[in-house]
C-alpha positions in Angstrom: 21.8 25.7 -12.9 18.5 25.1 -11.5 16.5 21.8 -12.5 13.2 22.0 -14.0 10.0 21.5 -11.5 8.7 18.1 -12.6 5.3 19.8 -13.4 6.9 21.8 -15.9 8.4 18.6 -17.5 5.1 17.3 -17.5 3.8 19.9 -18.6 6.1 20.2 -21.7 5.9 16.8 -22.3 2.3 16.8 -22.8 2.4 19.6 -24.9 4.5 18.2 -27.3 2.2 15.3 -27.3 -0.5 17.3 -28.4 1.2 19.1 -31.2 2.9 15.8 -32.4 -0.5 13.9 -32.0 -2.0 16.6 -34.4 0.7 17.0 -36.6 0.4 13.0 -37.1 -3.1 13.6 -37.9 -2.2 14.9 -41.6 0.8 12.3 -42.3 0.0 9.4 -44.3 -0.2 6.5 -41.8 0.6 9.1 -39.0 -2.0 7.4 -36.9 -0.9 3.7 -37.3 3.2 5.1 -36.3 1.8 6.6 -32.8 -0.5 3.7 -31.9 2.1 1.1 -32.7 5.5 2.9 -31.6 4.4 5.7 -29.4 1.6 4.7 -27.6 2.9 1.5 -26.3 4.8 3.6 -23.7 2.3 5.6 -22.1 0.6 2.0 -21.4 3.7 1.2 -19.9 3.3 4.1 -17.2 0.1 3.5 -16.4 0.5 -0.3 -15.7 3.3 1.2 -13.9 1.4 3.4 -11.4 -1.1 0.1 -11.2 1.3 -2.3 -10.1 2.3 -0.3 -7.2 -1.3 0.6 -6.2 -2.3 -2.1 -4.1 1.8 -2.7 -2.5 1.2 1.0 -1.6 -2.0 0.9 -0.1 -1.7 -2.0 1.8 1.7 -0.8 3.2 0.6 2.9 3.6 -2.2 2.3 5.0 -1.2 -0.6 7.8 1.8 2.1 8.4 -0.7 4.7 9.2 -3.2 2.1 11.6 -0.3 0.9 13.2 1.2 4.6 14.0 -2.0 5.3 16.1 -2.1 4.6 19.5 -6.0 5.4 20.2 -8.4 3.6 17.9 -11.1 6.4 18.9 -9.2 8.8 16.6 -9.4 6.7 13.4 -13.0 6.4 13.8 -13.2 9.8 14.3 -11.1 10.3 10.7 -13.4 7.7 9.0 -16.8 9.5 10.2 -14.7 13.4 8.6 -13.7 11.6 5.8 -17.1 10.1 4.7 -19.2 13.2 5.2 -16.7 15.7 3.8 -16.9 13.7 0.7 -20.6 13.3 0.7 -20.2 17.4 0.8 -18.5 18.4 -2.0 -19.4 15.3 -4.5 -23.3 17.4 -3.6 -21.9 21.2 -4.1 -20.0 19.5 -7.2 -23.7 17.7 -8.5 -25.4 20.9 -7.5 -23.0 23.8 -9.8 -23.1 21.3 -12.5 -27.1 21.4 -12.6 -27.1 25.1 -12.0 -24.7 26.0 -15.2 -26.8 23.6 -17.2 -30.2 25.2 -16.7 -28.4 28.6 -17.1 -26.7 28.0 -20.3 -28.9 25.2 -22.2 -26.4 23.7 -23.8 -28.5 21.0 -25.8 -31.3 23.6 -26.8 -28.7 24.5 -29.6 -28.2 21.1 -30.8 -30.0 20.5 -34.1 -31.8 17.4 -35.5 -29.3 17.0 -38.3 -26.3 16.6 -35.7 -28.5 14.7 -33.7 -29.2 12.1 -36.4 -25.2 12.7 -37.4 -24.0 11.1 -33.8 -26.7 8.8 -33.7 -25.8 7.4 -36.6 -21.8 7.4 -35.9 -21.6 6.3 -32.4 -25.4 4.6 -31.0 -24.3 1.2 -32.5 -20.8 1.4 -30.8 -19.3 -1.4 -29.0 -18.1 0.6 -25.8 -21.5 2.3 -26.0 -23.5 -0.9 -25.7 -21.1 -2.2 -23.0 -21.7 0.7 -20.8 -25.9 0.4 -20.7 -25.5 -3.2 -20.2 -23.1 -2.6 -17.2 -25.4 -0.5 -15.8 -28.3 -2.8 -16.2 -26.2 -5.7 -14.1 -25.5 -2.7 -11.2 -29.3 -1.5 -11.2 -29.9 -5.4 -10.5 -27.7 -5.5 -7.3 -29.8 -5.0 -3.8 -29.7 -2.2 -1.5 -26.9 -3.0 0.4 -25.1 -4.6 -2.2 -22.0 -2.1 -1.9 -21.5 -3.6 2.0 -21.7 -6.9 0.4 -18.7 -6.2 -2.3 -16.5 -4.1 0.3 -15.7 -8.1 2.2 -13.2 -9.9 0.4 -13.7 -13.6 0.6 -9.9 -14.2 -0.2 -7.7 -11.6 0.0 -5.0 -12.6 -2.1 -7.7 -12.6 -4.7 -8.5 -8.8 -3.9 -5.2 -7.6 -3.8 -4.8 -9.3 -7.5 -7.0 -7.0 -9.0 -7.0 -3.0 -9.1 -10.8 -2.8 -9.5 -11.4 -4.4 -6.2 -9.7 -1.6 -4.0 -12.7 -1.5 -1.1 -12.0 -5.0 -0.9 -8.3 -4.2 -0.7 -8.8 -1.3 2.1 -11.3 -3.1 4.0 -8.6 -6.0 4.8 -6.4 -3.6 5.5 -7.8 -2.0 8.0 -8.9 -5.1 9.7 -5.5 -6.3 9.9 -3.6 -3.0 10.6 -6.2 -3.2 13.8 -5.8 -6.1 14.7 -2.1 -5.5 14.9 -2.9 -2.9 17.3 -4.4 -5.3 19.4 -2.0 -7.7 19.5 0.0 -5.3 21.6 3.0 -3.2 20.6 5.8 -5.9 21.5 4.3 -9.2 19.1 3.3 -7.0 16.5 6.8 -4.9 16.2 8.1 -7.3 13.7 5.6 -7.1 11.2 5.6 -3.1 12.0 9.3 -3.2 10.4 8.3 -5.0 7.8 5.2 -2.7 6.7 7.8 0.4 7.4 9.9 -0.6 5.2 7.8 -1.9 2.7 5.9 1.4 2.8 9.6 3.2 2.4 10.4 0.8 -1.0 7.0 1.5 -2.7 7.5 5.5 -2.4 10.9 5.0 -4.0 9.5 3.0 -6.7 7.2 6.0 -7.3 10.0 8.5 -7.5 11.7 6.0 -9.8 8.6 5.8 -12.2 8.3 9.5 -12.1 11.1 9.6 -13.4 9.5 8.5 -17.4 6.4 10.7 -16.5 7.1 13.2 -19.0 8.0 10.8 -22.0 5.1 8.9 -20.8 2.1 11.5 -20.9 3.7 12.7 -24.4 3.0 9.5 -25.6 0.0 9.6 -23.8 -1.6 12.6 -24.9 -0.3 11.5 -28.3 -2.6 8.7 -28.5 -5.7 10.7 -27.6 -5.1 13.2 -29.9 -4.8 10.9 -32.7 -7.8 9.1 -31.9 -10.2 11.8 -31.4 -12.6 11.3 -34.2 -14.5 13.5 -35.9 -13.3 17.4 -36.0 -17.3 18.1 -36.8 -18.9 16.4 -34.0 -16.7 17.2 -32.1 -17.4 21.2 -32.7 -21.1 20.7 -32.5 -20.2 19.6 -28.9 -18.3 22.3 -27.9 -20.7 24.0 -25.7 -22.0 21.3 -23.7 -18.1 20.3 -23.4 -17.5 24.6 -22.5 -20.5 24.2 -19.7 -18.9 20.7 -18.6 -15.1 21.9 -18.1 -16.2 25.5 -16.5 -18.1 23.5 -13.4 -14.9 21.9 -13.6 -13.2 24.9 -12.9 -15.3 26.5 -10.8 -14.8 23.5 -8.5 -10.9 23.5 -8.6 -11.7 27.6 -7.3 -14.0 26.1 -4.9 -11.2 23.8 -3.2 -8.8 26.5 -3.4 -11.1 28.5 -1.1 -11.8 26.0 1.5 -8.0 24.9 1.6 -7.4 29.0 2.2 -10.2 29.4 4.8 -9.6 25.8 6.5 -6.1 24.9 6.5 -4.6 28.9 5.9 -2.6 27.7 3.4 -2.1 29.3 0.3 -3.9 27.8 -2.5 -1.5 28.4 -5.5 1.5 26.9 -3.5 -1.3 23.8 -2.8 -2.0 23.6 -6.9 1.5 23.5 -7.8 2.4 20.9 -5.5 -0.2 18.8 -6.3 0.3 19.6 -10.0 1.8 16.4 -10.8 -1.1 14.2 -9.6 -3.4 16.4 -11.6 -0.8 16.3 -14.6 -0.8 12.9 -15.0 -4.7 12.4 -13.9 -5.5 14.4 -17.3 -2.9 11.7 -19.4 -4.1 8.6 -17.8 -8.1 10.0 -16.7 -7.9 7.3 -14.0 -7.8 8.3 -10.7 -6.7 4.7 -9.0 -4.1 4.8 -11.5 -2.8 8.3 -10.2 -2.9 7.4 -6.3 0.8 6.4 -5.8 1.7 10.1 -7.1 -1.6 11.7 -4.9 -0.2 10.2 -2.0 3.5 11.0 -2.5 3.0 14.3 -3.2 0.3 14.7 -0.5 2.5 13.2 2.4 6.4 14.7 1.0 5.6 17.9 -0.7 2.3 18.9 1.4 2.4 17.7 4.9 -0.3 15.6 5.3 0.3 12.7 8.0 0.8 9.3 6.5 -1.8 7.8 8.9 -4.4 10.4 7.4 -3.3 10.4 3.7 -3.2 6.5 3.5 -7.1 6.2 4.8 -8.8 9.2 3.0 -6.8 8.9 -0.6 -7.4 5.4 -1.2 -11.1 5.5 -0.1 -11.3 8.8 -2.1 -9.8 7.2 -4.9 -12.6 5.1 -4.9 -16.1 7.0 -3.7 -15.4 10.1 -4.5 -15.9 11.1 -7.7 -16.7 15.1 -7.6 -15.6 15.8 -11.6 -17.6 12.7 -12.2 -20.8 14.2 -10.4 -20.9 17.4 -12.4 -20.3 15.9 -15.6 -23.2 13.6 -14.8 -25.6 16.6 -14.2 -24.7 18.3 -16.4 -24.8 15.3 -19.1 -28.3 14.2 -17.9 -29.7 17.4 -18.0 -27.9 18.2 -22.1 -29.2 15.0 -23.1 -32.7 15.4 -22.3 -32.6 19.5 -23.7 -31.5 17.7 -27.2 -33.9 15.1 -27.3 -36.9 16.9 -25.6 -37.5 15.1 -22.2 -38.7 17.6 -19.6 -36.9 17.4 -16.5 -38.6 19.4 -13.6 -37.0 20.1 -10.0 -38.4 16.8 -8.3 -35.8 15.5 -11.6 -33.1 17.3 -10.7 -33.3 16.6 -7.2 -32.9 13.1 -7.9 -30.1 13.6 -10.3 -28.5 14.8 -7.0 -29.1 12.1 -5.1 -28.6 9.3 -7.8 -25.3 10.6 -9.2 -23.8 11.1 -5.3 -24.9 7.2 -4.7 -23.6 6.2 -7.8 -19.8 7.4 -7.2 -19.8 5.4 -4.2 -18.3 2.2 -5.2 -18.0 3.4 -8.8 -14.5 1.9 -10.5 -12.0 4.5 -10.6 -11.4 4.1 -14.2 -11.8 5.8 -17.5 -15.5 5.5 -18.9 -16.9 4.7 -15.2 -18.3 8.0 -15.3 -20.9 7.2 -18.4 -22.7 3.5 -16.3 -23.1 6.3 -14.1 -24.4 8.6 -16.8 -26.9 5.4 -17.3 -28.1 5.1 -13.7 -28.6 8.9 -13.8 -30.7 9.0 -16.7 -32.9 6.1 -15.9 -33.8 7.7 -12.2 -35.3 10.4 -14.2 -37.5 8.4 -16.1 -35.5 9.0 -19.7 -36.9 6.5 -22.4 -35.3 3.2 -22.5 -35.1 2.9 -26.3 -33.5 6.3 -26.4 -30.3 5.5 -23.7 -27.8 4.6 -26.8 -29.0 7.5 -28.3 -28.3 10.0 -25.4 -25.0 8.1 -24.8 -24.0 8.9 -28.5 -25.0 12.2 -28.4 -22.1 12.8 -25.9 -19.5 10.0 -26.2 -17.6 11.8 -29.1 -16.4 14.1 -26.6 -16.6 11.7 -23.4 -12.6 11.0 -23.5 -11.4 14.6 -23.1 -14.0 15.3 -20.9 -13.4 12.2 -18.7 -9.4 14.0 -18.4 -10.5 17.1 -17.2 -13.0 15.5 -14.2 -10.3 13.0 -13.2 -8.4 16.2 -12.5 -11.4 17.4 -9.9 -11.5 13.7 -8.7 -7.9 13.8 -7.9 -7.6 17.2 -6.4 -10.7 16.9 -4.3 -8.9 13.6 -2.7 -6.2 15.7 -1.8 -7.9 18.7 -0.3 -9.9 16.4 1.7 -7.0 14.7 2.7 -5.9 18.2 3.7 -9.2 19.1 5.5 -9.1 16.3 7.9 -5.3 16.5 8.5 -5.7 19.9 10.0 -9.0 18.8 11.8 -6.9 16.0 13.7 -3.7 18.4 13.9 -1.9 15.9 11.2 -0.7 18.7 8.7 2.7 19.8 9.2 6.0 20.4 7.4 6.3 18.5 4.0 9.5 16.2 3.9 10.6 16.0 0.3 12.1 12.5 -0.2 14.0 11.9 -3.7 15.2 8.8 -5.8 18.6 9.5 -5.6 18.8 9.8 -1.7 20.6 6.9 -0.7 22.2 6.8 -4.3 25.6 7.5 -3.0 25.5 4.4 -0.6 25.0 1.6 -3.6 26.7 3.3 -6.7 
């Protein structure tokens, strides 16, 4: 008999998440029983997937540097990389802004639901948190960003998931300087990456293992915690304009990968499936990168030495689902609370929201300091910012699922896009856990 795809165990497992999440929703204490005995295990996962990210990268990634044998050519993959992000984080800014104008989401919010999510969520802790964050990064200098990508102490970096440029940047500088060292001294530390680059991958396939218990638990969680049924329908069409730019720019990959690589798109979707699977349970991308680049480099084709460069630093700077949802926010908030925005406005939404994804944390809520940033280029009242923030954060969670999706899948179809420009996309090798089972049972 035929196993299941993991996607459709994923899959499955999230949808019985959902429907046990809900059906929790009208038991007596229901709520209490998932945070305190189901929940715990979809934080499990996700500390999981952390633990493993920086090992991975730092592996992966001095595998990849040290594979080369012309420095030229990872220039010339750092110089695709950057600009074909800068691309589509734009065309993902720029059909956020256009289905905003078209449909006017906020023109059909009243005052009463106004007033309603004022009053609920303007005083809210994480709310606060996120304006006074972005105050501190409106603060920082020009060139800031370069300032925070050079570790001081790189043991420090690697400690901490949040400091991933940091964490590249070293990387990079070593996996080069091995290279210049000469093939002969540096061979023994070359084993030692391989290898260590070989044991990480198998601890992914080993955590995979749990993803489907993990993302029911997961999706459990956020289900039971949604909040108010109400609010949360008075927000449906700004949430309905937000996930349809969403989609439109999972089509829009789908094309380029058919037109630029001449692969077929639904075979790319599937495989990558997983990734996006557990990017909607966990809505962090950074968490999500050992499974991008697994099933990137096994189950696509894409050259270690091109996947471990362009995921990581997409992980990080590119934030295409974040974009939209940041035009599209900006642009609802100010319909519902009357602040004109012409096309000199808009413009700069563009160009704020693409600078803001670039050094942005690749966690859940990033996207709404961005939101901040966004607003405040625009000129949007100061005294109204908690307002505008409440307006949307009833529906920010499931919302910030669906863009780390696009954030996760525009990673890999970049990853994709400069594989086949440097002739790096071949023949997926699918690895599994139980490979070498047979040898230490």
């Amino acid at each position: 008999m035929k196993k299941l795809a993991l996607h459709w165990k994923i899959l499955i497992g999230m949808l019985l998440g959902i429907l046990f999440g809900f059906t929790m929703t009208f038991v007596s204490g229901g709520q209490d029983f998932v945070v305190d005995w189901i929940s715990p295990f979809g934080t499990i996962f996700v500390k999981l997937l952390k633990l493993i990210a920086i090992p991975l990268i730092l592996a992966s990634l001095i595998k990849g540097i040290s594979d080369l044998k012309d420095i030229s050519k990872f220039k010339d993959m750092g110089i695709r990389t950057i600009i074909t992000y800068i691309v589509t984080t734009v065309i993902a800014i720029t059909i956020g802004l256009l289905l905003v104008n078209v449909f006017q989401p906020g023109n059909g919010i009243s005052e009463e639901t106004v007033a309603k999510l004022t009053e609920t969520y303007a005083q809210d802790s994480g709310v606060q948190s996120k304006i006074a964050e972005a105050g501190a990064q409106k603060e920082r200098g020009p060139l800031q960003f370069l300032v925070d990508m050079v570790p001081d102490n790189a043991i420090n970096a690697m400690s901490e998931n949040g400091l991933m440029l940091q964490v590249i940047f070293f990387t990079i500088f070593f996996g080069i300087s091995m290279l210049l060292i000469g093939e002969e001294a540096a061979k023994p530390l070359k084993k030692f990456f391989d290898a260590l680059n070989d044991v990480v991958l198998k601890m992914v396939d080993l955590i995979m293992l749990i993803a489907p218990v993990a993302v029911f638990a997961l999706l459990a969680n956020v289900v039971v915690s949604s909040g108010d049924p109400d609010l949360l329908y008075a927000l449906l069409k700004y949430a309905l304009v937000v996930v349809g730019g969403l989609f439109l720019m999972i089509v829009f990959y789908s094309i380029v990968v058919t037109i630029f690589t001449k692969k077929n798109p639904f075979w790319f979707l599937k495989e990558i499936s997983p990734a996006q699977l557990l990017a909607f349970s966990t809505s962090s991308s950074a968490a999500t990168l050992p499974v991008t680049m697994e099933r990137v480099e096994e189950h696509i084709g894409v050259d270690k030495e091109v996947s471990s460069f362009v995921l990581p630093v997409g992980a990080t700077i590119n934030m295409d689902g974040t974009s939209l949802y940041q035009g599209v926010a900006a642009v609802f908030i100010s319909q519902a609370l009357g602040h004109h925005l012409g096309l000199g406005d808009q413009l700069t939404i563009v160009l704020t929201a693409l600078l803001a994804s670039i050094g942005s944390a690749a966690v859940p809520g990033a996207g709404m300091v961005m939101l901040v940033i966004v607003l405040e280029a625009v000129g949007f009242p100061a005294d109204k910012l908690a307002i505008g923030l409440a307006l949307i954060f009833a529906v920010d969670r499931p919302l910030d699922m669906c863009r780390t999706v696009v954030n996760v899948t525009g990673d890999a179809t970049v990853s994709m896009l400069v594989a086949k420009a440097l002739g790096k996309l071949g023949v997926p090798k699918e690895k599994r856990w139980d490979d070498h089972y047979e040898e230490v049972k």
